[in-house]
N, C-alpha and C positions, 0 to 999 in steps of 0.2 A: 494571598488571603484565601483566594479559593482551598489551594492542598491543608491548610490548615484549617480549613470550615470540613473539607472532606475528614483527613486524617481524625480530627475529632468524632465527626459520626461514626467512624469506625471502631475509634476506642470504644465510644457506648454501645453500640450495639454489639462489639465483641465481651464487654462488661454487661449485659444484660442478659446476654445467652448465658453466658460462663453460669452469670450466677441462677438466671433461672432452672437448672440442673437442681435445685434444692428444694425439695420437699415442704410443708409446714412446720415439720421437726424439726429442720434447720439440721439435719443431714445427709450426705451424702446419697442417691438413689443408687439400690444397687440395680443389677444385673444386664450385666455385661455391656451396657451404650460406653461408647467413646468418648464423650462428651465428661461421664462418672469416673469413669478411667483416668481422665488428663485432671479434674478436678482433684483426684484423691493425692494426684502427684505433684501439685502445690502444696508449697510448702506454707506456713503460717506469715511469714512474712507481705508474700504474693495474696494472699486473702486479706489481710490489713490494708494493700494497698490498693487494691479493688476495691472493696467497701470504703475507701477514702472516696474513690472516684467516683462509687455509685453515688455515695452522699452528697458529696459538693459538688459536678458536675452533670449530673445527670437527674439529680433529686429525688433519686430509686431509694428513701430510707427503706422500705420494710426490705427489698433485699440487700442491701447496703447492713443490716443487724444482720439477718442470715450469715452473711459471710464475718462476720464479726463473733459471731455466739458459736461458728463451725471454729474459728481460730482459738474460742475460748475450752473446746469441745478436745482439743487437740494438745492444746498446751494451758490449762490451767493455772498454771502456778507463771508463766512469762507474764512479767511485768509492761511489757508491750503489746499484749493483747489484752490486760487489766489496762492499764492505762487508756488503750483506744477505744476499751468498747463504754466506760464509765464518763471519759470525754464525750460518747456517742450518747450515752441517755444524757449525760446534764445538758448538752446543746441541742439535740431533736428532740427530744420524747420528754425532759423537763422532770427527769424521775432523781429527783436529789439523794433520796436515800440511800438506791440504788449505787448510785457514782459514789457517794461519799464512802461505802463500803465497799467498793471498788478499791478508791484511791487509797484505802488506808490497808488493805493489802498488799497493793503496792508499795506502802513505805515499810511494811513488814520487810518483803523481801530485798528491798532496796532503799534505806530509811535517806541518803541523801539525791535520792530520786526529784529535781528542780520542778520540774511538770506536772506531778502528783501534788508535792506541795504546792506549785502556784494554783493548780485545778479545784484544790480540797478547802483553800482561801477562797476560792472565787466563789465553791458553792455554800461555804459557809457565810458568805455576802447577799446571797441570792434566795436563801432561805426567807420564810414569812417573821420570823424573827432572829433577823440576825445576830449572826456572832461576832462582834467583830473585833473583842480582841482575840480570839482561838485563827482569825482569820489573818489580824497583823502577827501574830506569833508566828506563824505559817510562812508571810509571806517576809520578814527578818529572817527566819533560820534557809529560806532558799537564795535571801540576796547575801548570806553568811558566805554559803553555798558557790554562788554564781552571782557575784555584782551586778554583771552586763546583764543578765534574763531580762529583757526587754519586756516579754508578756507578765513577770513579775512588778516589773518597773511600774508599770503602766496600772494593775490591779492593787498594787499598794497606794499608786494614787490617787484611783477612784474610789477605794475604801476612804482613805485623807481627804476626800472633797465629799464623799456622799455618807460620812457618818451622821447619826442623827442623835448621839448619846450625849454630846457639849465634848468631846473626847479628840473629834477630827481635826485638823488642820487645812488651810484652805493653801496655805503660804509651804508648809510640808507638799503637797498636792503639787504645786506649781514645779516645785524643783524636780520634784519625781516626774514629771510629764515632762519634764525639759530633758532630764537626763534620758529618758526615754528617746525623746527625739532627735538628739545628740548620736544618740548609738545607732538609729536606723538612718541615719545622716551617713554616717561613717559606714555605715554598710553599703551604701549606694553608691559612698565616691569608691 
């Protein structure tokens, strides 16, 4: 228990330097530190998963988007740095438009992309006035896609219990939360 209470302050505080290295620009500092140096030799992958860390283990959002907006800064058009940083405004910062234009990039370049569709449902759910057939259409063409999406499974069936248009189903709802918990059943044995 200890090396692992240790090991972890190490990750964050080695994930808090790394990314404190970043400016307000959310670029790169130049001239010549070491620290800019080892930074610029990350690749986009290693900055997505840092700014996962900063996010949800450390709760360092504003540099947690830094290194999100550097991966976006680097490769524009990957669908994995669109994906994460649009995931990262609809769950922290609450910026729907943002993400939905995110996520619909992402189906640009990758139209059976399961994630983007499940994410693009969820924030068409979460909107002040929902969508919520654009949002079942969404989340059908990803379980077309991917039966098992668990995180689809599950947002199809809070759409089906939390509709308020006389449209949703409560008994739909059930089955999709069962099937849901069926497959992370099976993932655990």
């Amino acid at each position: 228990m200890v090396r692992w209470k240790f090991l972890h302050y190490l990750l964050c505080v080695f994930s808090i330097c790394a990314a404190s290295c970043f400016d307000n620009n959310s670029a790169p500092r130049r001239g010549g530190s070491m620290i800019s140096h080892t930074v610029d030799l990350w690749n986009v992958e290693k900055l997505l998963l840092r700014g996962a860390f900063l996010c949800k283990v450390c709760w360092n959002i504003p540099k947690a988007e830094r290194l999100f907006r550097l991966a976006l800064q680097i490769e524009p058009s990957n669908p994995n740095c669109l994906l994460t940083f649009a995931s990262f405004l609809q769950k922290h910062k609450g910026d729907l438009v943002r993400a939905e234009a995110l996520y619909d990039q992402v189906l640009t370049v990758d139209g059976d992309n399961v994630e983007a569709l499940c994410n693009l449902g969820q924030a068409y759910t979460q909107e002040e006035r929902p969508r919520w057939d654009e949002a079942e259409d969404l989340y059908e063409r990803a379980l077309s896609i991917d039966p098992t999406h668990t995180p689809t499974l599950c947002n199809y069936a809070a759409l089906q219990g939390n509709r308020n248009d006389g449209r949703g189903s409560p008994s739909s709802a059930f089955m999709l939360y069962d099937e849901a918990f069926d497959r992370i059943k099976r993932a655990a044995d």
